[in-house]
Jmol script that loads the backbone (N, CA, C; Angstrom):
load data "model"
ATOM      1  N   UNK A   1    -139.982  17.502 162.592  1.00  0.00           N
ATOM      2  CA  UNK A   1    -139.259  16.829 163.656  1.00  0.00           C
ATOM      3  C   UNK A   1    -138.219  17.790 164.245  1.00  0.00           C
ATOM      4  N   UNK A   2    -138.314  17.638 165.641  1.00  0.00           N
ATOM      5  CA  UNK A   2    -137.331  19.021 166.289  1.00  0.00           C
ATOM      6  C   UNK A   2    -136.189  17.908 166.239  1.00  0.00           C
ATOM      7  N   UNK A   3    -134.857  18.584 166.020  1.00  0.00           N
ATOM      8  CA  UNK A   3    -133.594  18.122 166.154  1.00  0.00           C
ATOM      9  C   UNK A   3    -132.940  18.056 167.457  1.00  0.00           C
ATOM     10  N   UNK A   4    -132.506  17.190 167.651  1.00  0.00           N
ATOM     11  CA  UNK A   4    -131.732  16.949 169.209  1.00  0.00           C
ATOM     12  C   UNK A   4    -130.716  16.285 169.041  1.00  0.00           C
ATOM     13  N   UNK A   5    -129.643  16.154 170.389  1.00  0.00           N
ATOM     14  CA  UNK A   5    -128.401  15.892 170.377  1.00  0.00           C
ATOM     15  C   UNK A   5    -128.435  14.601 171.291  1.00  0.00           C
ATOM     16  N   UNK A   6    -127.919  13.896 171.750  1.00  0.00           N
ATOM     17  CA  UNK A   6    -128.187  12.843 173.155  1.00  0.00           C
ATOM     18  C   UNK A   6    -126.716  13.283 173.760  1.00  0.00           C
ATOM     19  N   UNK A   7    -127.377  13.200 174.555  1.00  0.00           N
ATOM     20  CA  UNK A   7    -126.224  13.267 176.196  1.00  0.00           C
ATOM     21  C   UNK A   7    -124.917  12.455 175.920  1.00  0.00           C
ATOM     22  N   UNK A   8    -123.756  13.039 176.094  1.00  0.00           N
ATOM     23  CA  UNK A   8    -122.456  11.944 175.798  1.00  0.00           C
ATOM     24  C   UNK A   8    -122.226  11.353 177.020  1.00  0.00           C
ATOM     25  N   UNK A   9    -123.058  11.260 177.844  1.00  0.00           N
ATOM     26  CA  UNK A   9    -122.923  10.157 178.584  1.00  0.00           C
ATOM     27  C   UNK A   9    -122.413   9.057 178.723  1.00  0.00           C
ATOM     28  N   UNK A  10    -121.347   8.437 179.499  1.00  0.00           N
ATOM     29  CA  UNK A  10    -120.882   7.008 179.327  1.00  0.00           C
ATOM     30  C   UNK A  10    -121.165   6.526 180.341  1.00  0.00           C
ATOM     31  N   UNK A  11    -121.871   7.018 181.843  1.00  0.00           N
ATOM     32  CA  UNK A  11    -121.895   6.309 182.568  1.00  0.00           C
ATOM     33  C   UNK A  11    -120.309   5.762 183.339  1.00  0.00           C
ATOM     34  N   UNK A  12    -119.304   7.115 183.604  1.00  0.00           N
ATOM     35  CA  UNK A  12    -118.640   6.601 184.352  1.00  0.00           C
ATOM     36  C   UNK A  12    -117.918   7.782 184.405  1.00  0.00           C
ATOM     37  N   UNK A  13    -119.228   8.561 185.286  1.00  0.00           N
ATOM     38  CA  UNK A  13    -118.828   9.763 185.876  1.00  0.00           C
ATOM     39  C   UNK A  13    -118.003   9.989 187.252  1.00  0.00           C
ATOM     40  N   UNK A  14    -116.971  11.062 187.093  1.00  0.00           N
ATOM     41  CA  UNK A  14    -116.294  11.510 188.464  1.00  0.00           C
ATOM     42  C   UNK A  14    -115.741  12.808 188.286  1.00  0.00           C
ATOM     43  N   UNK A  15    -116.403  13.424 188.924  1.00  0.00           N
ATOM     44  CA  UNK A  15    -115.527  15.133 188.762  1.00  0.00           C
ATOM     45  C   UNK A  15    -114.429  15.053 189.701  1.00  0.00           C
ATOM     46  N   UNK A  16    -113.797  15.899 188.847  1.00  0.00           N
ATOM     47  CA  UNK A  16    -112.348  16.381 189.060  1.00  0.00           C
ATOM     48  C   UNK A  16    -112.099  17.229 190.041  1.00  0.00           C
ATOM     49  N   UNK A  17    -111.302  18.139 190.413  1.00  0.00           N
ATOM     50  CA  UNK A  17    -111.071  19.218 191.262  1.00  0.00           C
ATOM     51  C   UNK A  17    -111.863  20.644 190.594  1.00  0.00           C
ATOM     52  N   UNK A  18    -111.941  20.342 188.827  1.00  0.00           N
ATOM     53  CA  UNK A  18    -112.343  21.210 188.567  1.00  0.00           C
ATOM     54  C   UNK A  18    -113.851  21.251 188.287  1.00  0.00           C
ATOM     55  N   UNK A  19    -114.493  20.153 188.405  1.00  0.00           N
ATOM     56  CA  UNK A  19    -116.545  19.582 188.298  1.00  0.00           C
ATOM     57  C   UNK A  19    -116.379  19.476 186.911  1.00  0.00           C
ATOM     58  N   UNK A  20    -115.180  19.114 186.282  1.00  0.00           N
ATOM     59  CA  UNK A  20    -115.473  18.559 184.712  1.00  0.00           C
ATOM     60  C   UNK A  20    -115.617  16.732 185.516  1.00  0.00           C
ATOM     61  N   UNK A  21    -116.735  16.462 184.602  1.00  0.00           N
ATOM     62  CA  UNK A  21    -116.508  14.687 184.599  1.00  0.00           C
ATOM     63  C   UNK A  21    -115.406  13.843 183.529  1.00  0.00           C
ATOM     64  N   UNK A  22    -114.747  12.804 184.096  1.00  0.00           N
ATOM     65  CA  UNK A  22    -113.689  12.223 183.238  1.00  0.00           C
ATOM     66  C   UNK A  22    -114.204  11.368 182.686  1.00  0.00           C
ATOM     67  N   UNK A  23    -115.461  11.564 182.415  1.00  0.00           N
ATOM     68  CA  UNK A  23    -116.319  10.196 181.465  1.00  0.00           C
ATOM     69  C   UNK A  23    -116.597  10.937 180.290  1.00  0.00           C
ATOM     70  N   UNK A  24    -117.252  12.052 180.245  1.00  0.00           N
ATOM     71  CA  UNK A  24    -117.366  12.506 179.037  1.00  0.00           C
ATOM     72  C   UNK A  24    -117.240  14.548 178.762  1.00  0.00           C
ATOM     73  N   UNK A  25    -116.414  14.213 180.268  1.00  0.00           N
ATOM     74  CA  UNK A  25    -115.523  15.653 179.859  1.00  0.00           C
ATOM     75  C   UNK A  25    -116.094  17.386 179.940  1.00  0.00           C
ATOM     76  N   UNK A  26    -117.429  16.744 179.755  1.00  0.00           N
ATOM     77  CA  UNK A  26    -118.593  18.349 180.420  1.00  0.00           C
ATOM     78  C   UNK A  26    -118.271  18.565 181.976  1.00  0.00           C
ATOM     79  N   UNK A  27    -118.466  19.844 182.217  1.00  0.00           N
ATOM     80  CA  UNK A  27    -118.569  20.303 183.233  1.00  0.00           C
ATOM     81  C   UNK A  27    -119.734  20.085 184.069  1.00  0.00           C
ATOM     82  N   UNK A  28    -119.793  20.159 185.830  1.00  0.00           N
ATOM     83  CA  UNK A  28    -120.910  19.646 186.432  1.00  0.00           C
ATOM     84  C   UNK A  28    -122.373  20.719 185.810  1.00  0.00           C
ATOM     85  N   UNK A  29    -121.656  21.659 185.264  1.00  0.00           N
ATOM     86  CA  UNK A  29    -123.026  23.180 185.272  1.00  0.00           C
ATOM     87  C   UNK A  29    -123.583  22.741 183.625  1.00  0.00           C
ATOM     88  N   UNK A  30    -122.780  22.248 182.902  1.00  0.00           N
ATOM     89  CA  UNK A  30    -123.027  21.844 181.595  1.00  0.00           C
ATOM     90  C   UNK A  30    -124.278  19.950 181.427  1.00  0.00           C
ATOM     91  N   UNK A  31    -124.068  19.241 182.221  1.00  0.00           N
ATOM     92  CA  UNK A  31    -124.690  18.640 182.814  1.00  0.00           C
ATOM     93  C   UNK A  31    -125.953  19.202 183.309  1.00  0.00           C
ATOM     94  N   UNK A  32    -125.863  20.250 183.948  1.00  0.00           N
ATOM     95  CA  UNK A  32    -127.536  20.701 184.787  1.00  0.00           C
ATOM     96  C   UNK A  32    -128.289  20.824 183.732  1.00  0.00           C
ATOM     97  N   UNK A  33    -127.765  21.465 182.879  1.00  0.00           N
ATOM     98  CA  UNK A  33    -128.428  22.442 181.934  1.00  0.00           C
ATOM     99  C   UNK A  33    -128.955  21.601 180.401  1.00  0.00           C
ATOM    100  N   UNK A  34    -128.333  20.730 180.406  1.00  0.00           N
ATOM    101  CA  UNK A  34    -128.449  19.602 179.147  1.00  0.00           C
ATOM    102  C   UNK A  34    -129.066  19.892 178.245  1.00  0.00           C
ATOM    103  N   UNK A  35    -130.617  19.762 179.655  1.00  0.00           N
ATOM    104  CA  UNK A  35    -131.677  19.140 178.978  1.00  0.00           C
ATOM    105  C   UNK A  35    -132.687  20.483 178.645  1.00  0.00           C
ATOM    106  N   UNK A  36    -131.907  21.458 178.674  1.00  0.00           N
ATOM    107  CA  UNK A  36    -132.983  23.248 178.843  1.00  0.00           C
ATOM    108  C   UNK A  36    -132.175  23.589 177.399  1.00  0.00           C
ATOM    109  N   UNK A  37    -130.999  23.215 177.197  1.00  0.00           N
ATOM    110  CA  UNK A  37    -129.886  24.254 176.011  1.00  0.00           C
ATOM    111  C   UNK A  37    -130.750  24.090 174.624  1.00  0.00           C
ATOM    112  N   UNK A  38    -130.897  24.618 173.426  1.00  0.00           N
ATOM    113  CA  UNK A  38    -130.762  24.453 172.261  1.00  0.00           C
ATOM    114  C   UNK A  38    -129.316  23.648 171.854  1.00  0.00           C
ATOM    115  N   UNK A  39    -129.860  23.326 170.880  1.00  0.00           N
ATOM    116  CA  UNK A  39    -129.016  22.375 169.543  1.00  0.00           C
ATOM    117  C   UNK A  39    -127.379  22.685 169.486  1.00  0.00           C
ATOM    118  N   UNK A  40    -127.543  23.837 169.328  1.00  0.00           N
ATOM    119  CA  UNK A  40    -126.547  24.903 168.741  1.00  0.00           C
ATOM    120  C   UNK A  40    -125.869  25.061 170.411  1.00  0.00           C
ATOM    121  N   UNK A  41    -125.811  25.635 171.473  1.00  0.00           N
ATOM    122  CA  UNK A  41    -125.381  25.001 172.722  1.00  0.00           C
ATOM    123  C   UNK A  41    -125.045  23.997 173.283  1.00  0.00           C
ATOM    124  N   UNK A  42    -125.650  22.643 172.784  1.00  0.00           N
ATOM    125  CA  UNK A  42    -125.577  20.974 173.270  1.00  0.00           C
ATOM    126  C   UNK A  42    -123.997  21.206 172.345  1.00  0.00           C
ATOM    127  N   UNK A  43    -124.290  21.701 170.843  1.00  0.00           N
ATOM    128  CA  UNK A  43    -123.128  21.617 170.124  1.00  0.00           C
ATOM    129  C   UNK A  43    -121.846  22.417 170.519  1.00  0.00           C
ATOM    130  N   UNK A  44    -121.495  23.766 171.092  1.00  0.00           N
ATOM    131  CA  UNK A  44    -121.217  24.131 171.687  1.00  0.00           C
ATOM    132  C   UNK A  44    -120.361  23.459 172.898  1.00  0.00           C
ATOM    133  N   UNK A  45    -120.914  22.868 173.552  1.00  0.00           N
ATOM    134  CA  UNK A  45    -120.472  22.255 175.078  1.00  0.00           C
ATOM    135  C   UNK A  45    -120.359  20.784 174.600  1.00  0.00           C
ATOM    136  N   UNK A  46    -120.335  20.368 173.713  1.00  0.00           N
ATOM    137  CA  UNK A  46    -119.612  18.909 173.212  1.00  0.00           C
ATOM    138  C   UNK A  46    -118.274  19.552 172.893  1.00  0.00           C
ATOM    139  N   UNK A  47    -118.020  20.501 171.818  1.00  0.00           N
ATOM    140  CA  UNK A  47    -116.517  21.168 171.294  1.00  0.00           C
ATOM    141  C   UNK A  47    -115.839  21.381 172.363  1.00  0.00           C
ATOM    142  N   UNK A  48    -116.454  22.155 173.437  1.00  0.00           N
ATOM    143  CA  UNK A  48    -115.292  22.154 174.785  1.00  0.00           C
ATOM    144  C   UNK A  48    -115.396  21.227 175.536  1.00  0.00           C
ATOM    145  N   UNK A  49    -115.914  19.887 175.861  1.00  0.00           N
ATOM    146  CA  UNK A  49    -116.060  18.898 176.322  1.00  0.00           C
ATOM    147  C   UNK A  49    -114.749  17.916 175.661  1.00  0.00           C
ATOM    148  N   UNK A  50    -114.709  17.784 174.191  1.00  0.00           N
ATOM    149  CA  UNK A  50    -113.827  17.404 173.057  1.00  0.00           C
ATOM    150  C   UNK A  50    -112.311  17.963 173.878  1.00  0.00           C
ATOM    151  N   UNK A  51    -112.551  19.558 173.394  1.00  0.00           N
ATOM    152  CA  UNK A  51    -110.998  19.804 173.895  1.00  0.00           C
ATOM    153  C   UNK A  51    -110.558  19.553 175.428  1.00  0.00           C
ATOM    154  N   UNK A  52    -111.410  20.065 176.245  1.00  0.00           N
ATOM    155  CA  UNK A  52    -110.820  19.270 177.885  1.00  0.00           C
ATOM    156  C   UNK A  52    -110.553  17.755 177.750  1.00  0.00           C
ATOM    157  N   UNK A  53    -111.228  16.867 176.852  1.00  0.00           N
ATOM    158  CA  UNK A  53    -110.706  15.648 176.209  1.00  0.00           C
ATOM    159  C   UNK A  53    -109.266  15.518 176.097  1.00  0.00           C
ATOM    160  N   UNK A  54    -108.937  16.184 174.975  1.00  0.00           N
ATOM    161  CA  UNK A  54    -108.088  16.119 174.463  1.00  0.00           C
ATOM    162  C   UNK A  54    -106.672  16.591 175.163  1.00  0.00           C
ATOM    163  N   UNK A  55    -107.080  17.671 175.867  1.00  0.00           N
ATOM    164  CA  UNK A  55    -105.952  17.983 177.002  1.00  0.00           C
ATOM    165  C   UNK A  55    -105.617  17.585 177.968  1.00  0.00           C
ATOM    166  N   UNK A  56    -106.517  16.750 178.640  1.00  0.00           N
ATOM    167  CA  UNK A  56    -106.547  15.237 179.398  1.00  0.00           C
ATOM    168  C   UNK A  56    -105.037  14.563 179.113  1.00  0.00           C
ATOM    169  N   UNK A  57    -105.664  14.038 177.844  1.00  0.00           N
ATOM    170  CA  UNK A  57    -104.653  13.347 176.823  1.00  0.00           C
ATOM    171  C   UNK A  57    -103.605  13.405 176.856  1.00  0.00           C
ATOM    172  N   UNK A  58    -103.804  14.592 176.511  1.00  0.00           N
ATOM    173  CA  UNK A  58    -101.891  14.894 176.273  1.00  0.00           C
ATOM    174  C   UNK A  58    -101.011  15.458 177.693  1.00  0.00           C
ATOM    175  N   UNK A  59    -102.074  15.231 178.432  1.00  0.00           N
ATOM    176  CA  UNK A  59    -100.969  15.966 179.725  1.00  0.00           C
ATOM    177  C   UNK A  59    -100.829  14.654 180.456  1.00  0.00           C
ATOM    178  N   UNK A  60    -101.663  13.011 180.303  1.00  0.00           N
ATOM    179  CA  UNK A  60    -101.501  12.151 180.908  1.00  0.00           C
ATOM    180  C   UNK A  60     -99.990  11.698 180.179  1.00  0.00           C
ATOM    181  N   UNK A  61    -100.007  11.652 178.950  1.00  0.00           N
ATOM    182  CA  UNK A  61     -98.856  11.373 177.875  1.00  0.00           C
ATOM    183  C   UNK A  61     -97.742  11.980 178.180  1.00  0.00           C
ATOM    184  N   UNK A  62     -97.979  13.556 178.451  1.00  0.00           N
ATOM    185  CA  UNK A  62     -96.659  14.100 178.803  1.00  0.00           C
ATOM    186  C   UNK A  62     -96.143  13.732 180.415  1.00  0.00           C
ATOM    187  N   UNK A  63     -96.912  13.429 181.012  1.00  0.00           N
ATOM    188  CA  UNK A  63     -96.194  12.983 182.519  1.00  0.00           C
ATOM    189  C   UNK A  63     -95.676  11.230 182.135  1.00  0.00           C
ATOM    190  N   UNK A  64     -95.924  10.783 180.976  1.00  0.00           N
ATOM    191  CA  UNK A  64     -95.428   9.332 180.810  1.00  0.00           C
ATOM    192  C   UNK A  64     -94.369   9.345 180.401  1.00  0.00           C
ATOM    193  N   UNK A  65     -93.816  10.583 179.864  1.00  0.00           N
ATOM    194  CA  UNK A  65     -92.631  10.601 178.986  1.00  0.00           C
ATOM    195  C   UNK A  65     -91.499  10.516 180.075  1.00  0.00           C
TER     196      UNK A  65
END
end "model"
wireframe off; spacefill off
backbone 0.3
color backbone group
């Protein structure tokens, strides 16, 4: 059985100024490519998907303060 990843897709896509989507944080070029990458790449572009996440986060938090 070949191993695969599924799309973090949420279905509530909108790019930014920068073509990251604020649904699940990949970039528009990371998206094209999805469905061509190996395992080890899908994994890859989830970790920086994660951290543009996460920096989201904390910069919405820091303008609340």
């Amino acid at each position: 059985m070949i191993p695969t990843i599924d799309k973090p897709c949420i279905r509530q896509c909108c790019l930014n100024e920068k073509d990251v989507c604020m649904g699940c944080f990949r970039t528009f070029s990371d998206m094209q490519v999805w469905r061509k990458v190996s395992v080890e790449e899908k994994t890859k572009i989830l970790v920086e998907a994660q951290k543009r996440k996460e920096a989201h986060h904390l910069s919405i938090k820091a303008k609340s303060l």
